[in-house]
The first five atom37 places (N, CA, C, CB, O) and aatype in JSON, in Angstrom:
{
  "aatype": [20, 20, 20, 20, 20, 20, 20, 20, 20, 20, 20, 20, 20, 20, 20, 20, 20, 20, 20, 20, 20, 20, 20, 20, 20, 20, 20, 20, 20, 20, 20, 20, 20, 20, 20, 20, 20, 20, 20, 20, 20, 20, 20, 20, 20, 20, 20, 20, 20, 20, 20, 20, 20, 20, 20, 20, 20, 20, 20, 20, 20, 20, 20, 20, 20, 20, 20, 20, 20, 20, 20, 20, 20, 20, 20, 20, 20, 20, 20, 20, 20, 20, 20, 20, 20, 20, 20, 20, 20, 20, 20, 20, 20, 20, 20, 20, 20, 20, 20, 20, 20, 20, 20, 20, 20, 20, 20, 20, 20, 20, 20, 20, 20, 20, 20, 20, 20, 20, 20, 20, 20, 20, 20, 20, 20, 20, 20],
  "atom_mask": [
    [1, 1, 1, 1, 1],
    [1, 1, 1, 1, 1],
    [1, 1, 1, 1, 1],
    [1, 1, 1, 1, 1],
    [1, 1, 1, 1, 1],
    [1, 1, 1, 1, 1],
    [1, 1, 1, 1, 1],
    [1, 1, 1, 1, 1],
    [1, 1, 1, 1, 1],
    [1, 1, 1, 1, 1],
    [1, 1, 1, 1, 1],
    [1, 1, 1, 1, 1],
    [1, 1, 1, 1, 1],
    [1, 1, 1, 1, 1],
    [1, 1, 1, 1, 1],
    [1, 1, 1, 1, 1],
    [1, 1, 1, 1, 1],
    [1, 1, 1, 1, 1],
    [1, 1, 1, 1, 1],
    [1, 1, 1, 1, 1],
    [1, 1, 1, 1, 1],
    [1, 1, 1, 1, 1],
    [1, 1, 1, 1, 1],
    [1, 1, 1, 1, 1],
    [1, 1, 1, 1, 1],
    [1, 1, 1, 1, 1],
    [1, 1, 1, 1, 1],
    [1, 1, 1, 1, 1],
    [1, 1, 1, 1, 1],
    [1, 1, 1, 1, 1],
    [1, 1, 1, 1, 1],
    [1, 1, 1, 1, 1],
    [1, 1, 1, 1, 1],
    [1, 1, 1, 1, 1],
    [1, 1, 1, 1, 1],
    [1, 1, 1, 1, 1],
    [1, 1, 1, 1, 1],
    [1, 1, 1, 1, 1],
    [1, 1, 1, 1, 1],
    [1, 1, 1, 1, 1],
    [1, 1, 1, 1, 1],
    [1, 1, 1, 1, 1],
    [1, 1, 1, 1, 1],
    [1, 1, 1, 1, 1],
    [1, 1, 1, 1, 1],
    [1, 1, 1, 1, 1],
    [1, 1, 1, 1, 1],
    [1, 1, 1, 1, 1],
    [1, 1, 1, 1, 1],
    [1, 1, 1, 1, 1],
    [1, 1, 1, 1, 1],
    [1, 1, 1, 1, 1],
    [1, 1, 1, 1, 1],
    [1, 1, 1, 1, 1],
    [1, 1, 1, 1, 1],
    [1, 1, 1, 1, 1],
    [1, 1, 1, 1, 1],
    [1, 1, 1, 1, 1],
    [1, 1, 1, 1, 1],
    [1, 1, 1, 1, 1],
    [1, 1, 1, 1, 1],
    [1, 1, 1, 1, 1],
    [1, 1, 1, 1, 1],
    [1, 1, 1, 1, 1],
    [1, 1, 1, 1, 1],
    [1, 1, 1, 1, 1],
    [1, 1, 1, 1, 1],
    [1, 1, 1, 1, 1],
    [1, 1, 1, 1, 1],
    [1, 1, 1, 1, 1],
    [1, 1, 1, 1, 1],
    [1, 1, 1, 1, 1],
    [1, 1, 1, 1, 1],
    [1, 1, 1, 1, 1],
    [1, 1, 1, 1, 1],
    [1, 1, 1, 1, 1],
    [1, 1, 1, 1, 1],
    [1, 1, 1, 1, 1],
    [1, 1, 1, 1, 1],
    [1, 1, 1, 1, 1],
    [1, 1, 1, 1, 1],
    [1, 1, 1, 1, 1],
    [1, 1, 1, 1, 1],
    [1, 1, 1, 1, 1],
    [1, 1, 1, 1, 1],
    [1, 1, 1, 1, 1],
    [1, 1, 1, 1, 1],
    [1, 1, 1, 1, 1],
    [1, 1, 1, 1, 1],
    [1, 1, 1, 1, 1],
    [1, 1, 1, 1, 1],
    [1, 1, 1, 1, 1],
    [1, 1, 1, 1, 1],
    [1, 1, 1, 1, 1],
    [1, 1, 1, 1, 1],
    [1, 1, 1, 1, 1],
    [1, 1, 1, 1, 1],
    [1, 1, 1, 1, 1],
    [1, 1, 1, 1, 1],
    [1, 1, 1, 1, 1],
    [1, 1, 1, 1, 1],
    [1, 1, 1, 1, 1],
    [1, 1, 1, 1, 1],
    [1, 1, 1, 1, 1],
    [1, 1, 1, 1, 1],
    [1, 1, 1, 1, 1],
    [1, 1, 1, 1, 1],
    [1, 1, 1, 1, 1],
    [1, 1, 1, 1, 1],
    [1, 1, 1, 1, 1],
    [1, 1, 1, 1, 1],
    [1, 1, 1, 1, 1],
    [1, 1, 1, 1, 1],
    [1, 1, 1, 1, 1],
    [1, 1, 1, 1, 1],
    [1, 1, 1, 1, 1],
    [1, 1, 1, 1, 1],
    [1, 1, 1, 1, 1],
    [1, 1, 1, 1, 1],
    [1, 1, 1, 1, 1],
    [1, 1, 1, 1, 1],
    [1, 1, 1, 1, 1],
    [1, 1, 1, 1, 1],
    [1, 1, 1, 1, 1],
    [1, 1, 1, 1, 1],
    [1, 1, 1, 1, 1],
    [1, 1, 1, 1, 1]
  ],
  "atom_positions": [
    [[65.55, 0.55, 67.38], [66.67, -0.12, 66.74], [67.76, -0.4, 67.78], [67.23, 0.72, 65.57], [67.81, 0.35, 68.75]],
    [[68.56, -1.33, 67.68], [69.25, -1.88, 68.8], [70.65, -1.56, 68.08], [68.87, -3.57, 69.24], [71.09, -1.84, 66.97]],
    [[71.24, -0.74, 69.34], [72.78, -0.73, 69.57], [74.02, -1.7, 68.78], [72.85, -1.07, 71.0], [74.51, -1.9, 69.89]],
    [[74.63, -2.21, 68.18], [75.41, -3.63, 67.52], [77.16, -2.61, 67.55], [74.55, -4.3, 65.21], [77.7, -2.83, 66.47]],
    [[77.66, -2.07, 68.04], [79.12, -1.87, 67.92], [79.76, -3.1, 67.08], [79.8, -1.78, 69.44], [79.65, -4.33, 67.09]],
    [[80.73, -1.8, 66.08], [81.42, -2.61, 65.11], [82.74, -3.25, 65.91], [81.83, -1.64, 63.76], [83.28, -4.24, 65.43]],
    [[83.24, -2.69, 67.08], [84.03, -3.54, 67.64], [84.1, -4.77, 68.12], [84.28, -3.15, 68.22], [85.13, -5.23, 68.62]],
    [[82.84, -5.5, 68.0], [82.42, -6.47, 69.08], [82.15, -7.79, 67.98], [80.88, -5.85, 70.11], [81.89, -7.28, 66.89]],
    [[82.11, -9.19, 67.88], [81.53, -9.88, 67.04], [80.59, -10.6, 68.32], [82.58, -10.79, 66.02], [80.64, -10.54, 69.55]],
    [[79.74, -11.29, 67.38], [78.37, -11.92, 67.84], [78.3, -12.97, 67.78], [77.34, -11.64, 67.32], [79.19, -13.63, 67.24]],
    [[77.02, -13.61, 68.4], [76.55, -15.02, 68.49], [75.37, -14.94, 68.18], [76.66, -15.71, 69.7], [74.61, -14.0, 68.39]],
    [[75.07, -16.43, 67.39], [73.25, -16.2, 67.09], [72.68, -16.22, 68.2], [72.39, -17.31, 66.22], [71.49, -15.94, 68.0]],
    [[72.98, -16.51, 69.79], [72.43, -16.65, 70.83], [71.94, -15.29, 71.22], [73.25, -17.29, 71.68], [70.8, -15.11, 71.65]],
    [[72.83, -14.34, 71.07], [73.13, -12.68, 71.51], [73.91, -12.48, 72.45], [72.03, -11.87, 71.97], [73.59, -11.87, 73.47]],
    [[75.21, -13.03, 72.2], [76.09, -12.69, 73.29], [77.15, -11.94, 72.49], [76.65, -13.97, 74.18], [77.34, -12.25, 71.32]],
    [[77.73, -11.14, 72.99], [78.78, -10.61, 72.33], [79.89, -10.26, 73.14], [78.39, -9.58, 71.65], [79.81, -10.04, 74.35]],
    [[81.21, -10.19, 72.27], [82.49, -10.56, 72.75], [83.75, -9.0, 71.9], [82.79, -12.6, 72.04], [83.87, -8.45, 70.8]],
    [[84.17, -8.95, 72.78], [85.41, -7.85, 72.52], [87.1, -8.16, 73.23], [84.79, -6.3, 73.31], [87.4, -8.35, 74.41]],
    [[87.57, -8.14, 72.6], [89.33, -9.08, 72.84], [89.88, -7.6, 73.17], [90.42, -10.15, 70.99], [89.84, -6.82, 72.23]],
    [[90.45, -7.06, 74.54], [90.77, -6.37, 74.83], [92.41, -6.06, 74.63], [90.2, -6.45, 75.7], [93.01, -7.12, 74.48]],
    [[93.24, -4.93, 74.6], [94.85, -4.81, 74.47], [95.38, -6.44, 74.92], [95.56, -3.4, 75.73], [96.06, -7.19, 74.22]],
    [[94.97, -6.66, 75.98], [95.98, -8.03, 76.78], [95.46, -8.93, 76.27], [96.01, -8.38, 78.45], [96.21, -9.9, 76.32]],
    [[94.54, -9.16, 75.78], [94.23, -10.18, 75.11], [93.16, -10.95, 75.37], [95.08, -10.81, 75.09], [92.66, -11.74, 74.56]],
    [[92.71, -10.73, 76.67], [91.31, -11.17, 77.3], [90.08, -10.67, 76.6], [91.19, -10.68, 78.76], [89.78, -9.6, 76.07]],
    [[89.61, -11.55, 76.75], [87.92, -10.94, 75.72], [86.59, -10.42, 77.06], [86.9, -12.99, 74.44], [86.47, -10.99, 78.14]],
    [[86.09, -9.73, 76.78], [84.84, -9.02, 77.72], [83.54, -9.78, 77.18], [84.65, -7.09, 77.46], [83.37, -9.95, 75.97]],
    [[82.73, -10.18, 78.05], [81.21, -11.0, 77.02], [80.27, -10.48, 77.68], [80.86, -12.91, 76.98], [80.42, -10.26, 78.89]],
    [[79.14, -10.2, 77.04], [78.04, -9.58, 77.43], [76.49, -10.38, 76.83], [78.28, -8.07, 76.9], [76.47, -11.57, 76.53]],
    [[75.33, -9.53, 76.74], [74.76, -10.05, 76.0], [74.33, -8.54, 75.49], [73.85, -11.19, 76.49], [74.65, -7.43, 75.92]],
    [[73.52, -8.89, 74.45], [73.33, -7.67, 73.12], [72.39, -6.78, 73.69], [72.64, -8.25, 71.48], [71.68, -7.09, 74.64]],
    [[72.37, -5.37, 72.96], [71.61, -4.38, 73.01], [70.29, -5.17, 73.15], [71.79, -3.41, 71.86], [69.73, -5.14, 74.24]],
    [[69.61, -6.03, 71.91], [68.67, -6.87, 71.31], [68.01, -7.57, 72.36], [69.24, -7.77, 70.35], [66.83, -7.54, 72.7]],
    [[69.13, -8.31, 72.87], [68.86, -9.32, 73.97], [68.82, -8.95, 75.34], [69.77, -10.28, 73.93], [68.54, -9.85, 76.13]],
    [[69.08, -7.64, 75.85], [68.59, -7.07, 76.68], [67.17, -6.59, 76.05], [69.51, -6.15, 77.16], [66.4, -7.54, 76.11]],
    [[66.72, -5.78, 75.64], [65.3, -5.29, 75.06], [64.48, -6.29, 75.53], [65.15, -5.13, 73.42], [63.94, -6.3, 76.64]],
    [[64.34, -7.46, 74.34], [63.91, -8.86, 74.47], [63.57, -9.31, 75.95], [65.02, -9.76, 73.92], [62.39, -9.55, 76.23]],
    [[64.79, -9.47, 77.13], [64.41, -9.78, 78.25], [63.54, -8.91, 78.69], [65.31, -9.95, 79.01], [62.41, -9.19, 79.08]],
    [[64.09, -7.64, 78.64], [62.97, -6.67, 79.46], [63.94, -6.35, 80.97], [61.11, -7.75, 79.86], [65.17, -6.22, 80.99]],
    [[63.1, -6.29, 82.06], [64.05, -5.98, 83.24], [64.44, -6.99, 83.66], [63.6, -5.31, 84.31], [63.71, -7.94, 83.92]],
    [[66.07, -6.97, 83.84], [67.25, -8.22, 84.6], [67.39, -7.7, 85.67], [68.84, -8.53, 83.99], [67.89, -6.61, 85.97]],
    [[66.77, -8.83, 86.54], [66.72, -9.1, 87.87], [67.83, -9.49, 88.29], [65.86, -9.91, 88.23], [68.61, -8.6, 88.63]],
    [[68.22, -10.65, 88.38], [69.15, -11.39, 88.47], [70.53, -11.75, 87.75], [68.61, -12.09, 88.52], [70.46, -11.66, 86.52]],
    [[71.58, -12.07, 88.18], [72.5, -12.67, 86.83], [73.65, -13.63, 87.51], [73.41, -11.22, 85.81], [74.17, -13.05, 88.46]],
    [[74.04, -14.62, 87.33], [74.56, -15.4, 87.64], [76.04, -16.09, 87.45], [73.84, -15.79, 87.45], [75.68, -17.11, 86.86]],
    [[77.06, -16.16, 87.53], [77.99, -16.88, 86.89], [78.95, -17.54, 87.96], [78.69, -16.0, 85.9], [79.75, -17.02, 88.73]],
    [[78.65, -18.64, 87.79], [79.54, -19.94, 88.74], [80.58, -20.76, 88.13], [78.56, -21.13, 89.23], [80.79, -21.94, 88.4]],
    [[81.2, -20.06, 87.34], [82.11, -20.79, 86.18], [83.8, -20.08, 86.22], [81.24, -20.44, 84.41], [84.74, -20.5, 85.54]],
    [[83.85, -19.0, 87.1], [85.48, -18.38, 87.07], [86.0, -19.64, 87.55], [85.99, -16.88, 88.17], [85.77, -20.46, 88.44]],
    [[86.87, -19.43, 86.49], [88.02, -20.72, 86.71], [88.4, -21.83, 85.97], [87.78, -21.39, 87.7], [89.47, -22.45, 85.97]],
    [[86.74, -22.08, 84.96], [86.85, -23.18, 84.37], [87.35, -22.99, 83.0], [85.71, -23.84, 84.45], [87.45, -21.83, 82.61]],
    [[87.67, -23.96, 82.2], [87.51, -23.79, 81.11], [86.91, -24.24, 80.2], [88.12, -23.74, 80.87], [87.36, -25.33, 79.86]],
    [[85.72, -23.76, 79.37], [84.59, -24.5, 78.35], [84.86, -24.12, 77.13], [83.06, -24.16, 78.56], [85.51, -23.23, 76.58]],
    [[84.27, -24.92, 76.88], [84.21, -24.36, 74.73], [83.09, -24.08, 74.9], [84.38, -25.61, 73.06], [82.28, -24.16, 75.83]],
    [[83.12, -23.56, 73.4], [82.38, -22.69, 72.75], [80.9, -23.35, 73.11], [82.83, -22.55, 71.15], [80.74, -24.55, 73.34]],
    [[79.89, -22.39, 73.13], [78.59, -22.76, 73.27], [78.19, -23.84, 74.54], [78.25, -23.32, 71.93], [77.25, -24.63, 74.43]],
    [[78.94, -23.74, 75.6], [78.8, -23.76, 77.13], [78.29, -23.06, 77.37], [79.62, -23.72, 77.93], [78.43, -21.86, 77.13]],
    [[77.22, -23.84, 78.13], [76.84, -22.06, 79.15], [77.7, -22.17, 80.53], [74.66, -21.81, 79.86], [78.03, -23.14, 81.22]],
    [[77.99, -20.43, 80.7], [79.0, -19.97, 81.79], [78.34, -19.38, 82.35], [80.16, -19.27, 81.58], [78.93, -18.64, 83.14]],
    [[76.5, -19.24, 82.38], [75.97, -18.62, 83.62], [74.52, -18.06, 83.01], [77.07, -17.33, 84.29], [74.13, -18.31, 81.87]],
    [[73.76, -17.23, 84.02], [72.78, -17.09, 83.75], [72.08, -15.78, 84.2], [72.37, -18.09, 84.04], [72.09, -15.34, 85.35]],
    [[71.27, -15.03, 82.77], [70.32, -13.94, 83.06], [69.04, -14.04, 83.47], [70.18, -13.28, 82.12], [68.33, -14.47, 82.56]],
    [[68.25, -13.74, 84.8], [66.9, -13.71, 84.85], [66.3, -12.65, 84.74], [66.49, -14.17, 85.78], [66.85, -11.73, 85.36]],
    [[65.14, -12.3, 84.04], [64.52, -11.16, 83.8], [63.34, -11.42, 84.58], [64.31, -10.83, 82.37], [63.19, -12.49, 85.18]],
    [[62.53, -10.53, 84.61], [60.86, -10.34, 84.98], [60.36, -11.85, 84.72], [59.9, -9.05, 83.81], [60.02, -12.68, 85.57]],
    [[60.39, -12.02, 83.07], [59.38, -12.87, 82.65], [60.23, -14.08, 81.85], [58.26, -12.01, 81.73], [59.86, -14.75, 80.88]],
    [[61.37, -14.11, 82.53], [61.92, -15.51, 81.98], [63.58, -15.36, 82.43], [61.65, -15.72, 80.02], [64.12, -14.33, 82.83]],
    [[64.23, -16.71, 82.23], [65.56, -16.62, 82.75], [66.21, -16.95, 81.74], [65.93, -17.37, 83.88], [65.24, -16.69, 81.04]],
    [[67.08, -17.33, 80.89], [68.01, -17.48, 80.24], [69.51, -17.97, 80.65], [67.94, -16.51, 79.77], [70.17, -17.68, 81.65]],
    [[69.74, -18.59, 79.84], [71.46, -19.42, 79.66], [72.1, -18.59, 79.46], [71.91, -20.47, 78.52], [71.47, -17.62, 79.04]],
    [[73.27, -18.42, 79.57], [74.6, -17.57, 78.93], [75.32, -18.36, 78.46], [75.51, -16.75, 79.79], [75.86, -19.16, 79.23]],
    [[75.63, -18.46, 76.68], [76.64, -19.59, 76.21], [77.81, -18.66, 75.48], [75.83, -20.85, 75.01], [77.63, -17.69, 74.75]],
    [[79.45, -19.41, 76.03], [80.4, -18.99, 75.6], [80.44, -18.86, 73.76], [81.34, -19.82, 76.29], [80.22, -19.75, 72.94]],
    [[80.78, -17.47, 73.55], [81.19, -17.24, 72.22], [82.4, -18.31, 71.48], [81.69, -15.75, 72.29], [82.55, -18.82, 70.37]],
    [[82.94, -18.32, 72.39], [84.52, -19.24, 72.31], [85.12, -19.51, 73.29], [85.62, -18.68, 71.67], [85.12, -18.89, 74.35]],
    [[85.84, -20.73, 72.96], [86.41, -21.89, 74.39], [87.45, -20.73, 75.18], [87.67, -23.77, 73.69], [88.07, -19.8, 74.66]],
    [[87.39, -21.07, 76.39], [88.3, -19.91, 76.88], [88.56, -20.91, 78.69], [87.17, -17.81, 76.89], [88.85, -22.01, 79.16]],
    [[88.19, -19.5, 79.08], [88.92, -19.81, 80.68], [88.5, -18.21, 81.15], [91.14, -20.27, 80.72], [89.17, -17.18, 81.01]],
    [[86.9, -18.43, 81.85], [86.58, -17.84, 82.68], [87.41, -17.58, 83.5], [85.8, -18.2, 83.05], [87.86, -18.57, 84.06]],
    [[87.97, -16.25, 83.95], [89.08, -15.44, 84.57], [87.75, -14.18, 85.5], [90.46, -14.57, 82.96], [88.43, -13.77, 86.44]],
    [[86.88, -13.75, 85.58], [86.21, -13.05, 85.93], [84.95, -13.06, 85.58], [86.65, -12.26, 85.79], [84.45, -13.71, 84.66]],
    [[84.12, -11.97, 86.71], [82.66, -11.88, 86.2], [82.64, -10.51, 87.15], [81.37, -13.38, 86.57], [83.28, -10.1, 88.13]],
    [[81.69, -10.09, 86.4], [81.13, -8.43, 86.39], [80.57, -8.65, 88.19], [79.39, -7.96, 84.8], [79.35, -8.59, 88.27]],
    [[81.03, -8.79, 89.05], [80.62, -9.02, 90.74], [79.42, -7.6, 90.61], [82.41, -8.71, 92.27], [78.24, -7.84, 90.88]],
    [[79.8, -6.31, 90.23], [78.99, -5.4, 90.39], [77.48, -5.66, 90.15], [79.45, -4.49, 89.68], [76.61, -4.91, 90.59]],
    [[77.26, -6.72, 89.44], [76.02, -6.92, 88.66], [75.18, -7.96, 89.77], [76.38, -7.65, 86.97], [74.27, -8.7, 89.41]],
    [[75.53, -7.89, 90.78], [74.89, -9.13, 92.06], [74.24, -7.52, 92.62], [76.5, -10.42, 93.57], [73.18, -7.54, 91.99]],
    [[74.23, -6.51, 93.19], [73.42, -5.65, 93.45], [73.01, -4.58, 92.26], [73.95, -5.11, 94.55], [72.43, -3.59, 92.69]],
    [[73.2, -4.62, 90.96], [72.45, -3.95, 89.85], [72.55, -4.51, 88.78], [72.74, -2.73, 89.58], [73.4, -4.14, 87.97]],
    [[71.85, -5.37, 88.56], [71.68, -6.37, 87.47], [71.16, -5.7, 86.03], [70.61, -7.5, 87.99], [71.37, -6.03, 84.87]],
    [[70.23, -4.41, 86.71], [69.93, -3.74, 85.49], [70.83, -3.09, 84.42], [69.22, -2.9, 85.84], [70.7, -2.87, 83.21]],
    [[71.85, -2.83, 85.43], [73.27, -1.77, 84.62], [73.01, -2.87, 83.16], [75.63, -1.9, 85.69], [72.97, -2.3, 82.07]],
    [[72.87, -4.07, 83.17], [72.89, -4.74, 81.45], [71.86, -3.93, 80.81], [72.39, -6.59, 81.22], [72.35, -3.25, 79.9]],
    [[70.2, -3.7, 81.0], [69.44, -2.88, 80.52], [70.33, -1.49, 79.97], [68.4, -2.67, 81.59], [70.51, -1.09, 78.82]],
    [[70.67, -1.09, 80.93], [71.4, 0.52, 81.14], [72.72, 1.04, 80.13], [72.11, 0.56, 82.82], [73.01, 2.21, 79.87]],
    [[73.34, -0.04, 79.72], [74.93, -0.27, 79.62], [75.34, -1.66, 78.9], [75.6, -0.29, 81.19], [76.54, -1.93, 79.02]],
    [[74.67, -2.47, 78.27], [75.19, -3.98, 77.49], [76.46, -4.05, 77.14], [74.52, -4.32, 76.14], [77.13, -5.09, 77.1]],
    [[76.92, -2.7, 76.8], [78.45, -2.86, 76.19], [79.17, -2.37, 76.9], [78.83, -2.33, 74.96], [80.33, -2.21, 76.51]],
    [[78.9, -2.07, 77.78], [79.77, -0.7, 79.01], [79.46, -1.76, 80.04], [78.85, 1.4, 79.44], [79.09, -2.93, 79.9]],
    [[79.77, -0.81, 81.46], [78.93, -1.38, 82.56], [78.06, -2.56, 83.01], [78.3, -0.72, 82.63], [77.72, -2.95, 84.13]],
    [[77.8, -3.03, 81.72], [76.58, -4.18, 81.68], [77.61, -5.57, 81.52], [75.24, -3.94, 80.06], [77.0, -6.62, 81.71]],
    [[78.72, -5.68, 81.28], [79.41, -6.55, 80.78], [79.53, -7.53, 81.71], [80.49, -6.11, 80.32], [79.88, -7.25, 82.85]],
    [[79.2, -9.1, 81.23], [78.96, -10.14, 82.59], [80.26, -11.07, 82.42], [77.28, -11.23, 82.54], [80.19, -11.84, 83.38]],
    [[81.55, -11.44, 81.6], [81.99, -12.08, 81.92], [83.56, -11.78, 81.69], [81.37, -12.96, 81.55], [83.47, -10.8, 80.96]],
    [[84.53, -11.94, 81.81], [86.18, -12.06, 81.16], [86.51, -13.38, 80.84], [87.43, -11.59, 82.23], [86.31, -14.29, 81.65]],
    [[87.01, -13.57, 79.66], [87.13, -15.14, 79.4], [89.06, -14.63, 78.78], [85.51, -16.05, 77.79], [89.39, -13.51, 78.39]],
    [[89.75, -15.53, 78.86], [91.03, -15.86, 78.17], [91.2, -16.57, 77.17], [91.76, -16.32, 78.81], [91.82, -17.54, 77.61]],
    [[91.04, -16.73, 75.97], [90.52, -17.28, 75.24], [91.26, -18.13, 74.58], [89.96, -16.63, 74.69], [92.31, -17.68, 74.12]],
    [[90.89, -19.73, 74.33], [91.97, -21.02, 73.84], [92.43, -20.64, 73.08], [91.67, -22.29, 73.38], [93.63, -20.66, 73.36]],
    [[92.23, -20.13, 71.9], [92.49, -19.49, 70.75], [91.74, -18.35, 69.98], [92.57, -20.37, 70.06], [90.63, -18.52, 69.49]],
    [[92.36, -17.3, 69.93], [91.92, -16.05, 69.65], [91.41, -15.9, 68.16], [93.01, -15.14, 69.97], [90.75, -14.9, 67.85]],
    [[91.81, -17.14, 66.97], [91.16, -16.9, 66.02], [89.78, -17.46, 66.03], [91.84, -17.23, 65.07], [89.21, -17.38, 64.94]],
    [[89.35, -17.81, 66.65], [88.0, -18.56, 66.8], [87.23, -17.52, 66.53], [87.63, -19.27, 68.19], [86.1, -17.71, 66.1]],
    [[87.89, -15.79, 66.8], [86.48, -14.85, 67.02], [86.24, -14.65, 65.37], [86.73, -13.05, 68.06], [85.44, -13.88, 64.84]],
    [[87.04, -15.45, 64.83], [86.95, -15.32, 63.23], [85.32, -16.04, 62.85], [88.49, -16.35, 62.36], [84.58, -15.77, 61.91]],
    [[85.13, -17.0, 63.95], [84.26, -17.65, 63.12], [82.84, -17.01, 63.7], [84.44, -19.36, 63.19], [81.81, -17.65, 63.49]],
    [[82.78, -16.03, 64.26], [81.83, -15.4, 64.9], [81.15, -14.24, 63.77], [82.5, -14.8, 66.26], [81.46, -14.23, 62.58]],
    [[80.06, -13.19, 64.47], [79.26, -12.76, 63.52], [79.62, -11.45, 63.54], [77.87, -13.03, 63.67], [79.28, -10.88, 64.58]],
    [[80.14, -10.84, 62.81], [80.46, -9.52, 62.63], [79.27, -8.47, 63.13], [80.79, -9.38, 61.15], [78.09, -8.78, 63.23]],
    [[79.79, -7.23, 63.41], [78.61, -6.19, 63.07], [76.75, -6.02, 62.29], [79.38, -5.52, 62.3], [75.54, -5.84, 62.44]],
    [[78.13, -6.29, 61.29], [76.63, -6.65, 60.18], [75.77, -7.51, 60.03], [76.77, -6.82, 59.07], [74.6, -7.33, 59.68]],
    [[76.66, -9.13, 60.44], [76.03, -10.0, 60.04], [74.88, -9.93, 61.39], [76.97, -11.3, 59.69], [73.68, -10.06, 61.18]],
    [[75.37, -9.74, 62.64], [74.72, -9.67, 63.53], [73.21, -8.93, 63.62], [75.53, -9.28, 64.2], [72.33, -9.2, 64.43]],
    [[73.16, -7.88, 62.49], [72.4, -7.09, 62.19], [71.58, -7.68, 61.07], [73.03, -5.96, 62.0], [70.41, -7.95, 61.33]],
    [[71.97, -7.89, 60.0], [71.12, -9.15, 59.8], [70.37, -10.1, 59.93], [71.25, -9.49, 59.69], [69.39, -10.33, 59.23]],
    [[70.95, -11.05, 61.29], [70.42, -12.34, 61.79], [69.37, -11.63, 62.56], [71.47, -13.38, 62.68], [68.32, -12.28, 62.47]],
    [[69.18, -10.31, 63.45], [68.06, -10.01, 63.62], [67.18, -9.04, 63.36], [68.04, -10.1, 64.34], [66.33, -8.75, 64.2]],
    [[67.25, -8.32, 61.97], [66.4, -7.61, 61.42], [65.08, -8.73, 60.79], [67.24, -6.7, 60.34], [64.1, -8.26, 60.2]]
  ]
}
């Protein structure tokens, strides 16, 4: 059974997002969606700086047996990326919600995480 913290809301993609004290949001991808890949090799993000909406991709996971997109939860302004994750890419296997975390976004508007997938629903969309 896969990890889903009630702090965090979701994407049907499996990315998930947490709006920290200052206001910046942390993005990752899911307990689920690590499993799914299997071992992350690689991870990518060439996007600090920009700003995209929602369902952009801001970068990319490669595993063993396939690579994957990373698409923004909500329009923001890439402000950071997890640099640690260029020599241990696995820490996402290890840590998805901790340690594993691949991006910092500032986000256009902070109610947007309204329209995202709660805990549950997240748990839902993949049971």
């Amino acid at each position: 059974m896969s990890k889903i913290p009630a702090d965090c809301r979701y994407t049907k993609d499996h990315e998930w997002i947490r709006v920290g004290e200052d206001g910046v949001a942390v993005i990752g991808i899911t307990d689920f969606a690590q499993q799914e890949l299997s071992d992350i090799v690689y991870v990518e993000v060439e996007t600090v700086g920009e700003d995209l909406d929602a369902e952009e991709v801001f970068g990319i996971v490669e595993a063993v047996k396939t690579t994957s997109d990373l698409y923004m939860p909500i329009a923001g302004k890439v402000v950071a990326w997890n640099e640690s994750l260029e020599g241990s890419p696995e820490t996402i296997n290890e840590d998805p919600y901790g340690g594993g975390w691949i991006a910092k976004v500032e986000p256009a508007d902070p109610a947007d995480l309204e329209g995202l997938l709660t805990a549950e629903a997240y748990e839902a969309e993949i049971s």
